[in-house]
N, C-alpha and C positions, 0 to 999 in steps of 0.2 A: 591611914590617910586615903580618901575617897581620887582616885585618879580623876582627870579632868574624862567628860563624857562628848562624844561627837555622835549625835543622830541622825540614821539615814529612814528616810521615808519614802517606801514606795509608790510608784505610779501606775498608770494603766495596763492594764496584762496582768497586775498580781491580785484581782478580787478571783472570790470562787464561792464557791454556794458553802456555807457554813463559816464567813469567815468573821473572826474575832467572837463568836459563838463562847468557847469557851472561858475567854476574857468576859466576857457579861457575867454568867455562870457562876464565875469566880471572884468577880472583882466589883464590888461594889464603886467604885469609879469608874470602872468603865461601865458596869450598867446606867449610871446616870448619864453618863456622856449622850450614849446609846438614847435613851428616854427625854433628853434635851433635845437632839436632832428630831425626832420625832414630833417631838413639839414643836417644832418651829417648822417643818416641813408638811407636817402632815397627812393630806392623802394627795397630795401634790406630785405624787411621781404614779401613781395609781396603785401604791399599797401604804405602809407603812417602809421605812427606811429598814428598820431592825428588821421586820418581815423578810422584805428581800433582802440583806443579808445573808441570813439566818435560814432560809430557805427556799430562795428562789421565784419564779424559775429562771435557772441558768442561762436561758436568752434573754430575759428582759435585764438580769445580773449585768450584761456584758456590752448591754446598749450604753454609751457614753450620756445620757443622759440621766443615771444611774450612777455606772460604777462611778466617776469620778467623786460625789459627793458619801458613798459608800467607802471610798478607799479613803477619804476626810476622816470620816468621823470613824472608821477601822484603828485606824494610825492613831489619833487623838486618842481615843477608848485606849487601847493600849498603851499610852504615852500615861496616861495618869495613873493606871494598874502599876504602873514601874515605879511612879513617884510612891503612892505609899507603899510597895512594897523595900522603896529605898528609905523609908522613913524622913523621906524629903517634905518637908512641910511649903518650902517657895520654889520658885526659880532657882535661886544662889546657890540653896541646899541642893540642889541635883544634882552639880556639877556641869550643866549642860554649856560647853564656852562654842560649841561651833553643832549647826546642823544641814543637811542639805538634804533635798526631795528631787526625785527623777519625776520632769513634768506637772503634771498635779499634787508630784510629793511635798513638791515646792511651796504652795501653801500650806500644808501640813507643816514645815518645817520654820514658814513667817509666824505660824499660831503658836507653835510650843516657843519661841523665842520670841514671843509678847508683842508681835508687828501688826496684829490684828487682834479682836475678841474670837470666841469661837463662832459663834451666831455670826459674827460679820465673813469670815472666811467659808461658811459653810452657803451661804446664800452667794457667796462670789463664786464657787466652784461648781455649784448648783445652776448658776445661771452659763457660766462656761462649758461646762457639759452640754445643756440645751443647746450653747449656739454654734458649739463645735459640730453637735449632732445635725444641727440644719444645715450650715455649710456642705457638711460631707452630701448631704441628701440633695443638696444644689449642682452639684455637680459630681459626675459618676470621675469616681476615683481611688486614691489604693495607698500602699506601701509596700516595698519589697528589701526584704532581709538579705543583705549581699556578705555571706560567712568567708571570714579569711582575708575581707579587704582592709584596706587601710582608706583614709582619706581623701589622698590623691587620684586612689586607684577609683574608688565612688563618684569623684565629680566627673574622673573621666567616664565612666556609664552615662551620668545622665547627659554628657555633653553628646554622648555618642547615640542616647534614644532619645532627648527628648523633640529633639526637633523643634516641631511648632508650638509642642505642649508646653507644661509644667513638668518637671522632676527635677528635684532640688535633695541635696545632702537634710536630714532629718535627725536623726541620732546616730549621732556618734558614743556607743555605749563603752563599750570596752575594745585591748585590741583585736582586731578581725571580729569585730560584729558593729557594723555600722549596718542604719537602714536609710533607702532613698523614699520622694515620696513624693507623690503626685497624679497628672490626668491616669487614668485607667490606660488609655492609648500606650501611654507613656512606660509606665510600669511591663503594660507585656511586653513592649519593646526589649528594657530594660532587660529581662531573660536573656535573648540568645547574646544580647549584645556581652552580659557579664561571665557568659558562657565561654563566649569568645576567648575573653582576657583569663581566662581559666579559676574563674570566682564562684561559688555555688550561691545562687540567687533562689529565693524561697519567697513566695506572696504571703504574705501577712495576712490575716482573717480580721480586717479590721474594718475602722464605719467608713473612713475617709483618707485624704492627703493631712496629716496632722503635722504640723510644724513644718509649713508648707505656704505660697502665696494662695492655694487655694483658698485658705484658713482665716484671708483679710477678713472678710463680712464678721465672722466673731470676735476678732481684736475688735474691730471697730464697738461691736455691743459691750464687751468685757472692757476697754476703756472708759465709756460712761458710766457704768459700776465703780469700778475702782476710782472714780473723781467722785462717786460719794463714799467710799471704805472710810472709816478711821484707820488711820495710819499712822504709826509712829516708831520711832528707830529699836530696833530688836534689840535687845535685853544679851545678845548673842552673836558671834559671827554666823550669816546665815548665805551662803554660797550663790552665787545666780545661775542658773541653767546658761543662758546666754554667754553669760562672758567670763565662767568656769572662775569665778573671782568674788569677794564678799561684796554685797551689796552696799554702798555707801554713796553719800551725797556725789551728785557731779558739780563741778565747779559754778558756782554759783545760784546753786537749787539747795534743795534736802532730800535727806535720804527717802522721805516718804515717796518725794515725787519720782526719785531714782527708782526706787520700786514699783512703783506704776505705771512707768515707761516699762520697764523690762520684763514684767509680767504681762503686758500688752504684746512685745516684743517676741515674747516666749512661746508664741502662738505660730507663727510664720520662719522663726529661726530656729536652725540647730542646735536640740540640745545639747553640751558638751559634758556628760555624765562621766565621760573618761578624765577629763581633766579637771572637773570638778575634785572627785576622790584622789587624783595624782595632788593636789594643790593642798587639799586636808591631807594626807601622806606625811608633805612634807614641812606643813607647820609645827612649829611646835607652841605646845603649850605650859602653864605653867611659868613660874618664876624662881630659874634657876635650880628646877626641881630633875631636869629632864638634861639627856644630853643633845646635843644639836645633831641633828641629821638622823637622828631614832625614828625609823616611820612612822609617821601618825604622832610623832613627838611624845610618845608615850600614855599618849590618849587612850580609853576603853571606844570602841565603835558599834553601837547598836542599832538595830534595824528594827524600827517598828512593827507591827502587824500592818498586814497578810504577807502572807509567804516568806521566800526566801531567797527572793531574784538577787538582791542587790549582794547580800554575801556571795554570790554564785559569780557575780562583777566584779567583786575585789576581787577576790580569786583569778582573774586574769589582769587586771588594773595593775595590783599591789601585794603579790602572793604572800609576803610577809605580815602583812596586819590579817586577823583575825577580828572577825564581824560575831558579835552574839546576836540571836536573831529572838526573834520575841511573837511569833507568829500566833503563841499559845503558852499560858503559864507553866513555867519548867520545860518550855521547847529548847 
């Protein structure tokens, strides 16, 4: 009997110049994946999609204008490599009953649980990369990695640098790795201030303030998108970044529109990746197959391509559950 399946989909930080390379290679699904986006994108990013993949070069890889719709159709490509190498023919056949994506994984994870088409998700994340990319280029700005904190201890940094600026709690990934994130001013502030409280703070090599109020101007564009998406209620539990909880109607709306708020939302508010995977942990799955309080409920937990960031997460989230990672076939 096929265990129930929980998928994690990476976000930004995990592309790299060759990735899901050998998923194309190997996998006639994922090469079409790969040759779909292509199509539909075309020299629209100033190559081909699989190009830069595939090979670069690694600064233009790492522009958010780029990776985010590279780490789409990564994840996807290797999401359908697993179907037929599971001889799953549908949905039902995968076993897939819950999935969740860190930041942009999150579409990755609305698409394989049937919340979107693929062509519709890839032109939403395509267009969010763009306007995450102007934003940051609007205004000079950062993120700083504060190792060893907890949440309390984060809001007290930014309460203590930011002053007049922006710096706001951002990802809350696992324990002791939260990041804050906001004006440039802010962030070097942020240093001696987390120095102080005896937390080792590290800048981030990255475009912008992400998950930030710098971030408004792009909700706002990424709103109007997603009021044209086709939307319809996932085939699957599918987690929200925002409120570490499955996405479902709020009182007196639908779930579509629930998820078009919070994907809006998921622009300017804190990721909660730690409570996300604490909350898959502790459901269980299954009817009466499992016993209650089993982590992860006796669920299989795989992690899409590229890389292998998010097992490296549970690893300090949920030491007991074991993440198989799929970065590359037979990885």
């Amino acid at each position: 009997m096929t265990l129930p399946r929980i998928i994690l989909c990476p976000g930004q930080g995990a592309q790299a110049v060759g990735m899901a390379k050998a998923w194309y290679d190997a996998s006639p699904e994922a090469r079409a994946t790969f040759d779909h986006a292509d199509r539909i994108l075309g020299a629209r990013l100033g190559a081909k999609l699989s190009e830069l993949c595939f090979n670069g070069p690694v600064e233009r890889l790492h522009q958010t204008d780029v990776s985010q719709p590279a780490l789409y159709v990564a994840g996807v490509a290797s999401w359908h490599a697993l179907l037929a190498s599971w001889n799953a023919g549908s949905l039902e056949e995968s076993g897939l009953c819950a999935a969740a994506g860190l930041s942009l994984g999150e579409y990755t994870a609305l698409h394989i649980a049937g919340a979107f088409s693929f062509a519709d998700g890839l032109e939403l994340v395509t267009l969010r990369g763009r306007a995450m990319q102007d934003a940051a280029t609007a205004v000079p700005s950062g993120m700083v990695a504060l190792i060893g904190a907890d949440e309390a201890q984060a809001r007290q940094v930014c309460a203590e640098a930011a002053q007049s600026d922006v710096l706001v709690v951002a990802n809350l990934n696992a324990p002791g790795q939260v990041v804050v994130s906001g004006s440039k001013s802010a962030c070097e502030r942020a240093l001696p201030v987390a120095e102080k409280l005896g937390i080792k703070a590290t800048t981030l090599a990255v475009a912008g303030a992400f998950h930030s109020p710098i971030m408004a101007p792009a909700a706002e564009r990424l709103r109007t998108a997603l009021a044209k998406a086709t939307i319809v209620e996932p085939r699957a539990v599918v987690v929200s970044n925002v409120t570490a909880q499955p996405h479902e109607a709020a009182p007196g709306s639908s779930i579509a529109a629930t998820i078009r708020q919070r994907l809006v939302d998921q622009l300017t508010a804190p990721v909660r990746w730690s409570d996300s995977c604490l909350w898959l942990s502790q459901a269980i799955w299954g009817s009466g197959t499992l016993a209650a309080g089993q982590p992860g409920g006796g669920a299989e937990f795989h992690e899409l391509a590229p890389g292998k960031t998010l097992m490296g997460l549970m690893r300090r989230i949920e030491k007991s559950i074991k993440v198989h990672t799929h970065d590359a076939p037979n990885a």
